[in-house]
Each structure stands twice: as structure tokens, then as C-alpha cells.
C-alpha positions as YAML, in Angstrom:
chain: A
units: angstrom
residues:
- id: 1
  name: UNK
  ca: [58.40, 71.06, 96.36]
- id: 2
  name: UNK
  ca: [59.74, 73.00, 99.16]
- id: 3
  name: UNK
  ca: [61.58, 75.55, 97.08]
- id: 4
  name: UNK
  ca: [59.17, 78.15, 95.66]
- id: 5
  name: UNK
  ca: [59.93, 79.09, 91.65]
- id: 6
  name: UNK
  ca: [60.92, 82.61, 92.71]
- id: 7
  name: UNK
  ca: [63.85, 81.31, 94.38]
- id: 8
  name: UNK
  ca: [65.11, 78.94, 91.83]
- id: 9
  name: UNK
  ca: [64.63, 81.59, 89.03]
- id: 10
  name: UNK
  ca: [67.98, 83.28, 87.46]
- id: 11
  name: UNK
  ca: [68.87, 86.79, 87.61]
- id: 12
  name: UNK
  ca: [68.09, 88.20, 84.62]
- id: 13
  name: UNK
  ca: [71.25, 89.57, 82.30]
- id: 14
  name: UNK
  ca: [72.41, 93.01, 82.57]
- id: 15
  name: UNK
  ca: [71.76, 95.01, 79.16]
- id: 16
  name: UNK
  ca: [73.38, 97.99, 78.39]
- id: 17
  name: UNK
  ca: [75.58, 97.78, 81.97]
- id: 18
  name: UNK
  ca: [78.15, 100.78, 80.86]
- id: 19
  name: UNK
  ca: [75.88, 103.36, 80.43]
- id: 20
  name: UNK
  ca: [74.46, 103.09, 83.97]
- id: 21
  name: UNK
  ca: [77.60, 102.56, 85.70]
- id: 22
  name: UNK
  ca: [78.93, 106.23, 84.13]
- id: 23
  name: UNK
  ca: [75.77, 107.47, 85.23]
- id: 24
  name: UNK
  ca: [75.87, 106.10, 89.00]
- id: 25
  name: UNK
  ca: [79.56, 107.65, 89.11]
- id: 26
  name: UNK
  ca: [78.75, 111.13, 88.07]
- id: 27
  name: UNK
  ca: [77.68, 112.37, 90.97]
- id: 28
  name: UNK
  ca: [80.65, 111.36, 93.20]
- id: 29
  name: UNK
  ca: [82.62, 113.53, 89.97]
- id: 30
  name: UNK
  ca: [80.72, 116.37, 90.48]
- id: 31
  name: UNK
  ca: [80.81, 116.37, 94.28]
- id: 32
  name: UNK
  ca: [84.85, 116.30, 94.05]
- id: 33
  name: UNK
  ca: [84.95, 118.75, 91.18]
- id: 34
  name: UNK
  ca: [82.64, 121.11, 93.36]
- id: 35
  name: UNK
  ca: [85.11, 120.82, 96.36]
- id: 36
  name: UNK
  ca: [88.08, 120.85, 94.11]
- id: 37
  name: UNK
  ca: [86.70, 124.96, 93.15]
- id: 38
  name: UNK
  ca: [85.14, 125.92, 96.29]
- id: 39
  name: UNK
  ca: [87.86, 124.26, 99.25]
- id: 40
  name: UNK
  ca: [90.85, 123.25, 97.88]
- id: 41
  name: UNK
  ca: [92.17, 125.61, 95.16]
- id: 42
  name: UNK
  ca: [91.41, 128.56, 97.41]
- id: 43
  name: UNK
  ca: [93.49, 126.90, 100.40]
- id: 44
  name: UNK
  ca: [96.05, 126.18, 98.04]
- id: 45
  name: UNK
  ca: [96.27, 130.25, 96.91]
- id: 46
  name: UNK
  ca: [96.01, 131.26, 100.30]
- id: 47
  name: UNK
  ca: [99.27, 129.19, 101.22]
- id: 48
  name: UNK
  ca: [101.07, 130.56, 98.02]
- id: 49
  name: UNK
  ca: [100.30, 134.27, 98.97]
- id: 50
  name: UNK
  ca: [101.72, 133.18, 102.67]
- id: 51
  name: UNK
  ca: [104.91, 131.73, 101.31]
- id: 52
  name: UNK
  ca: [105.36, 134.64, 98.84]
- id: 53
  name: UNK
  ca: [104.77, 137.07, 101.92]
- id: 54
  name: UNK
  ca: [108.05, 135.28, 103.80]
- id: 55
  name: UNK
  ca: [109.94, 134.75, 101.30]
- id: 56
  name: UNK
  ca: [109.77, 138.66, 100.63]
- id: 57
  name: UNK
  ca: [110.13, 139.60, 104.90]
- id: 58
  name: UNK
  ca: [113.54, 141.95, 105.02]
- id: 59
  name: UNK
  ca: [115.50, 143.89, 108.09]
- id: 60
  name: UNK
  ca: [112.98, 146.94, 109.21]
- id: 61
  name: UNK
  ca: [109.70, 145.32, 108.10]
- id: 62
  name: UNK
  ca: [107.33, 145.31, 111.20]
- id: 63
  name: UNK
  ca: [105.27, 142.02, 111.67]
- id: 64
  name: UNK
  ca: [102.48, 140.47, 113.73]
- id: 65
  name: UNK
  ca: [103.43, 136.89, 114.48]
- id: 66
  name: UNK
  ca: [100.50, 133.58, 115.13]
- id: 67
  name: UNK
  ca: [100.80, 134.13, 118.75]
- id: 68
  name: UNK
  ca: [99.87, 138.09, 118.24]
- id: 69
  name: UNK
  ca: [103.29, 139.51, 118.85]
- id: 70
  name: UNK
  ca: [104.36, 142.79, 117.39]
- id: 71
  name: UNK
  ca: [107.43, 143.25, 116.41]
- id: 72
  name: UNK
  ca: [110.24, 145.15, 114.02]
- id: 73
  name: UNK
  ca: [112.93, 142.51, 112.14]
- id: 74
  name: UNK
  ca: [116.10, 143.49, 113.41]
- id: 75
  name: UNK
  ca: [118.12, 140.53, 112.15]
- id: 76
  name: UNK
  ca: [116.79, 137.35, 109.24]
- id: 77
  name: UNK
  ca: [118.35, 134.11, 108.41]
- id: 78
  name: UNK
  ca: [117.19, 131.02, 106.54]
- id: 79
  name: UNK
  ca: [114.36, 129.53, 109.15]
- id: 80
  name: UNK
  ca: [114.66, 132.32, 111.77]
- id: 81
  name: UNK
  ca: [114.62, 135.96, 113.02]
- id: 82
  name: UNK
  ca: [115.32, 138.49, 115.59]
- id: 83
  name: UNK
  ca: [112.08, 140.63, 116.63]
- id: 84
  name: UNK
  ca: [112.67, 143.91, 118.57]
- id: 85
  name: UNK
  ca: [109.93, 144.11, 121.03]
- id: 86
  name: UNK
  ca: [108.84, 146.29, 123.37]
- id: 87
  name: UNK
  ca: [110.40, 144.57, 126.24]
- id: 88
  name: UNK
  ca: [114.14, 143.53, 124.43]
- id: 89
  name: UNK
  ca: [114.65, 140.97, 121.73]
- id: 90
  name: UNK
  ca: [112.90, 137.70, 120.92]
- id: 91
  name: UNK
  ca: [114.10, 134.65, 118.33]
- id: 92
  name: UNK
  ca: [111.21, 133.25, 116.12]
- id: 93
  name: UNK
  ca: [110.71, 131.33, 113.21]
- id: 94
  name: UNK
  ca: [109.68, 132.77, 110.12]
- id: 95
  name: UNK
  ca: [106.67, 131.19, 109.27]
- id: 96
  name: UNK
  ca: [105.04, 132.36, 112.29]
- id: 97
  name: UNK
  ca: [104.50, 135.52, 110.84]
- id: 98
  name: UNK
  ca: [100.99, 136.34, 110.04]
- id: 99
  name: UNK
  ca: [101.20, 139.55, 108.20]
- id: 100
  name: UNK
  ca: [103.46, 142.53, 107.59]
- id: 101
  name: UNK
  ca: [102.10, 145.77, 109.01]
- id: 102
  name: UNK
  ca: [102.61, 149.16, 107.47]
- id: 103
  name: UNK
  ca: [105.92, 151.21, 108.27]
- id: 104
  name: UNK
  ca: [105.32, 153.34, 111.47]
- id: 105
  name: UNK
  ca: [102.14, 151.24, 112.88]
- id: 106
  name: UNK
  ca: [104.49, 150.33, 116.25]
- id: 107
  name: UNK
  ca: [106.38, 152.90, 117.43]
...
């Protein structure tokens, strides 16, 4: 008898499995509804107000691009514009603009 009786015992059968398997997989449903509300739905609004903020960029409007670039829109196309800068005339894209400023703030 080299095998002890613990060993050659049977696992005992699972009762009432379903129940704990919803429980053990609430938590991961909270943790993703709780990042769903406080990460991703933000981001998301915050990318909608951005688009809504290029789509609406016109000639005149005076803008701050990513790289910190001021600039009045002398000329808008499809993907790109014409910035009048201090120093001439630059070419960027228009989702590099970070925000409009108000009329008159670069004179």
C-alpha cells in the first residue's frame, strides 16, 4: 500500500456550479464598466469636440497649432491650410490645430 487513500479519493461533484461562476465574473464586469465611465467615454467626447472644432475652422479664424504655433488661416482645403505667421506663410495640416483663439488675440 504505497498509495495513501487521500490520493486515490475522487474529487467531489460540483453542486450548484452556475451560480459561482456569475459570481467569480462580476468583478472583472464591474472593473470594465468602471473604466468604460471614468476613461473611455470621456476620451471618446473629447475627440468629438476636437473633430467638431476642425470641421468648423474657416478663412480669418486665428489658431494655436500642437507644436505651439500662432497663426491667422489665410487659405483652407480638405486636409490642409495656409497660416500667416509672423515671419511669412507656413502649410499645415488641419488636425494639428489645438484650439481656436479669440478674434484680435495676435495682432
Amino acid at each position: 500500500m504505497l498509495i495513501s487513500s487521500a490520493f486515490a479519493q475522487t474529487a467531489p461533484a460540483a453542486a450548484g456550479g452556475g451560480d459561482s461562476a456569475l459570481l467569480s465574473m462580476l468583478p472583472l464586469v464591474l472593473m470594465f464598466v468602471v473604466l468604460y465611465f471614468l476613461m473611455i467615454r470621456p476620451q471618446m467626447k473629447r475627440q468629438k469636440e476636437q473633430r467638431a472644432m476642425i470641421d468648423a475652422l474657416q478663412k480669418g479664424d486665428e489658431v494655436v497649432t500642437i507644436g505651439g504655433v500662432l497663426g491667422k488661416i489665410e487659405k483652407i482645403g480638405d486636409g490642409y491650410m495656409t497660416l500667416v505667421v509672423e515671419q511669412g506663410q507656413m502649410q499645415v495640416e488641419r488636425a494639428a490645430v489645438a484650439r481656436v483663439l479669440p478674434k484680435g488675440t495676435i495682432k
